[in-house]
N, C-alpha and C positions, 0 to 999 in steps of 0.2 A: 504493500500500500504506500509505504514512501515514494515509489516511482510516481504514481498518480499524483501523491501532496505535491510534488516538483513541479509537476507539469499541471498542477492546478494554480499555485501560485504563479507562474512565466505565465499562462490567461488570463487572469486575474492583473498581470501588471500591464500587459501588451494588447489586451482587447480583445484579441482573433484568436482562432484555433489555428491559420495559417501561420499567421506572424510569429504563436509559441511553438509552432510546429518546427521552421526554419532554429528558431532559437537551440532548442532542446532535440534535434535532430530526427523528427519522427514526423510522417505523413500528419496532412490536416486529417486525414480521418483517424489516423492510430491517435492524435489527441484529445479528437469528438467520443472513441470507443472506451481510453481511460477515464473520460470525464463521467462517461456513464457507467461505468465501474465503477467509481467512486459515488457519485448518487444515490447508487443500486446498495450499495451498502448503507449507508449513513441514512438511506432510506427520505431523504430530501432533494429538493432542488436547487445548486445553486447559481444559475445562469440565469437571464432573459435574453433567450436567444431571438435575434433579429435581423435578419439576411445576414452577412458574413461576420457581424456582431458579436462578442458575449459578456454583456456587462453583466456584472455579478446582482444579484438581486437582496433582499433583506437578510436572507440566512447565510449566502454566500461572504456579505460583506460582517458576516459573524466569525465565520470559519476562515475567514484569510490570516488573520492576524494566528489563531490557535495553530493552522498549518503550519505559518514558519513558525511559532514558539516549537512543534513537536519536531520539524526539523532539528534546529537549532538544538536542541536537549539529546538528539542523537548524533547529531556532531561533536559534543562534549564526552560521551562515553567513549572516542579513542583518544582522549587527548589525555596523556598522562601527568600524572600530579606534580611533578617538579619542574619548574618556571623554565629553568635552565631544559627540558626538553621537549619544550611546545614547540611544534611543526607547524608550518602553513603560511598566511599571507592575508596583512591587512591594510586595505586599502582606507586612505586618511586623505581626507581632503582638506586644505586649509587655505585661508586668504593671507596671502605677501607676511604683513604684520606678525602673525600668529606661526608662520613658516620661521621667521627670524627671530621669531622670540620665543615666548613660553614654549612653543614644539622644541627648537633649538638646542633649549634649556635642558627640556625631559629628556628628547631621544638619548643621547650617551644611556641616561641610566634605563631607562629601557630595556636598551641594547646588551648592557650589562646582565640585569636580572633575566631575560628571554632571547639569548644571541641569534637562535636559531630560527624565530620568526622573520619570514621578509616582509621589508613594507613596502608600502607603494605610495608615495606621496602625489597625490592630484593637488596643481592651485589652481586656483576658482575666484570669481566675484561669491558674495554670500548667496544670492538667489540660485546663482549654477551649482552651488555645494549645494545648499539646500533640497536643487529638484536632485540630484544624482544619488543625495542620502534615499529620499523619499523613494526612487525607484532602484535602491538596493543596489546601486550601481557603486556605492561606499558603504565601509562598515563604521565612519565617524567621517564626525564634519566639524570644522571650525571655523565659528564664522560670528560673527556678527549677530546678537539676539534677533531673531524675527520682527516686525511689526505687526504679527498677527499670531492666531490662537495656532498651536498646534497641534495636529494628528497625534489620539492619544497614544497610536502606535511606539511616537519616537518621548524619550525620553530626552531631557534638556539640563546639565551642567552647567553652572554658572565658574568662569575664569579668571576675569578680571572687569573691573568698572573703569575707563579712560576719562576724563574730563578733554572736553574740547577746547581749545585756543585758538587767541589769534594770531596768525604770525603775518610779517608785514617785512617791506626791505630797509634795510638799515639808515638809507638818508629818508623816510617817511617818521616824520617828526607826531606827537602825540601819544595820549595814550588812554583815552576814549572809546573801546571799540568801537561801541554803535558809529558815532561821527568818522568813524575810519569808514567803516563799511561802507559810509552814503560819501564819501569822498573820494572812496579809493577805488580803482578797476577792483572789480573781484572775479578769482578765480573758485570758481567754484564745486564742491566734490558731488558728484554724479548725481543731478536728484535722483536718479532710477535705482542707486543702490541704496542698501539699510542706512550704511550712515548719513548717506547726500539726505535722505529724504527726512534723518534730523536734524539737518543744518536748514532746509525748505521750512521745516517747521518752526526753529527756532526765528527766521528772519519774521515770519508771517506774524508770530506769534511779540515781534517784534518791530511790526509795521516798516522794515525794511525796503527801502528801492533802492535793488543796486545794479551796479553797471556791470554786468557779466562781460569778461575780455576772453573765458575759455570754461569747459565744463567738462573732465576728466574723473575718473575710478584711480587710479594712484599716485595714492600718498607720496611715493617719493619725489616722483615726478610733479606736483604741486606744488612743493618745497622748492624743491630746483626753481620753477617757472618765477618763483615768488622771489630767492636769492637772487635773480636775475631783473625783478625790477618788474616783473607783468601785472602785479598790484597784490590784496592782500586775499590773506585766504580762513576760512575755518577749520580746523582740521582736529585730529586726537591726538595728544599728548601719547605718543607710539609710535615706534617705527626703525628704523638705523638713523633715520637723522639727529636722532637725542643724541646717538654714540658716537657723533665728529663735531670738528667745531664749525660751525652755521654762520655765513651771513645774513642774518634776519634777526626782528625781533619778536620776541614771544610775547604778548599780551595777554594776562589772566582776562575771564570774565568775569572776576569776581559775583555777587549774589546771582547773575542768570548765567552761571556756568552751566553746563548740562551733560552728558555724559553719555558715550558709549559702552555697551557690555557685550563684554564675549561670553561665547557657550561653547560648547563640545555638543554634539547633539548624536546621540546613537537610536539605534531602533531595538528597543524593547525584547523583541523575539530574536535577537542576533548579539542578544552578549554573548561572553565566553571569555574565560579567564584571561587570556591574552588582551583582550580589549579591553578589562576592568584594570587590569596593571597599568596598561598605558596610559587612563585616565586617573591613575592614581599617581603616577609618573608628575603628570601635568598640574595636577592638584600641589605634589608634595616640593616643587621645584628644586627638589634635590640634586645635590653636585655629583656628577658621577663618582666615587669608590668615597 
């Protein structure tokens, strides 16, 4: 019956009986025959099938999550009990920031306690880790807190809280944000990403009009544009630019500072001792030996 759970879960994420078919290497129909194999036992339904369609229906979307938990609990019965000789491969997805920092930090000791796991580092904007967690394409994500609820599926890790600044070029005289903001070109960070769309909020929430000269997703590269004179920017206290020394100046926002937070974000039915160490890795920010 595990065969079936597999190939119920790949329809379940991909829609079609073809598209899991290609997936998990079996005719559209050897997928339609295990589906009803599975039904026939568990004695329910859980499709609504509709021309080349199969969305999962109210019981289906009960059993998908139980599927991979029962998976996942029989992938932990070969995984032997000492850290030092867990086998396999966990894929980690993380944004710039969180690659050169806290991950940075952890991996040695990781690597230390579990040498023999590979990993596989993906970097991403937060909504692309995000969708890749969701569709099981990562077994962790790091990224930037969501701005919305999430799937009770995934579990969420809080990392660290960032406070955002201003930073501005060296001969920009003052120290004013707001009055920077509305005098100065701004560069500004992605509204379409998590953090951009809390620098959107703050200006709005700050009746803000400013004069956008450019509107980029990295941090480093905003800093450069900014040491360079293209005007100022808002951004997170985070990054390698802390660790050299900077032509620009840093401006608190004193009382309306506001803050970015990071997560680790896993999915529920896909722990396993390997991936609890490495969040505890990240938690514990231990120096290797």
């Amino acid at each position: 019956m595990l065969r079936e759970l597999k190939t119920f879960i790949t329809v379940a994420r991909l829609g079609t009986f073809a598209a899991a078919g290609q997936q998990v290497g079996l005719t559209q129909s050897a997928v339609s025959a295990q589906m009803r194999v599975l039904e026939q036992h568990l004695g329910v339904r859980l499709f609504d099938r509709s021309g080349r369609a199969a969305v999962l229906n109210a019981t289906g979307r009960h059993a998908l999550p139980l599927a991979e938990q029962m998976l996942a609990l029989y992938a932990q019965m070969a995984l032997p009990p000492a850290a030092d000789q867990w086998l396999g491969e966990l894929r980690v997805g993380a944004i710039a920031t969180l690659q050169t920092g806290l991950l940075a930090q952890a991996l040695p000791r990781f690597r230390q306690l579990a040498p023999r796991v590979e990993l596989k580092l993906v970097p991403g904007v937060s909504l692309q880790l995000f969708s890749q967690l969701d569709a099981s394409e990562l077994d962790l994500a790091l990224l930037i807190k969501p701005p919305f609820a999430l799937p009770k599926e995934l579990l969420e890790v809080p990392l660290a809280r960032e406070p955002f600044v201003l930073i501005a070029p060296l001969d920009v005289d003052g120290d004013d944000p707001l009055r920077l903001l509305v005098e100065q070109p701004f560069v500004r960070y992605d509204r379409a990403s998590f953090g951009g769309r809390q620098v959107t909020r703050f200006l709005r929430e700050q009746r803000l009009n400013v004069r956008e000269a450019l509107e980029l997703d990295e941090l480093e590269a905003i800093v450069r544009l900014v040491e360079n004179g293209m005007g100022v920017a808002l951004v997170p206290r985070a990054g390698l630019w802390l660790q050299r020394p900077t032509r620009l100046r840093v401006i608190e926002l004193g009382e309306l500072t506001f803050h970015r937070e990071l997560v680790a974000l896993v999915r529920r039915a896909q722990r396993q001792p390997a991936l609890d160490c490495l969040l505890s890795c990240l938690l514990s920010r231990d120096a290797p030996g």
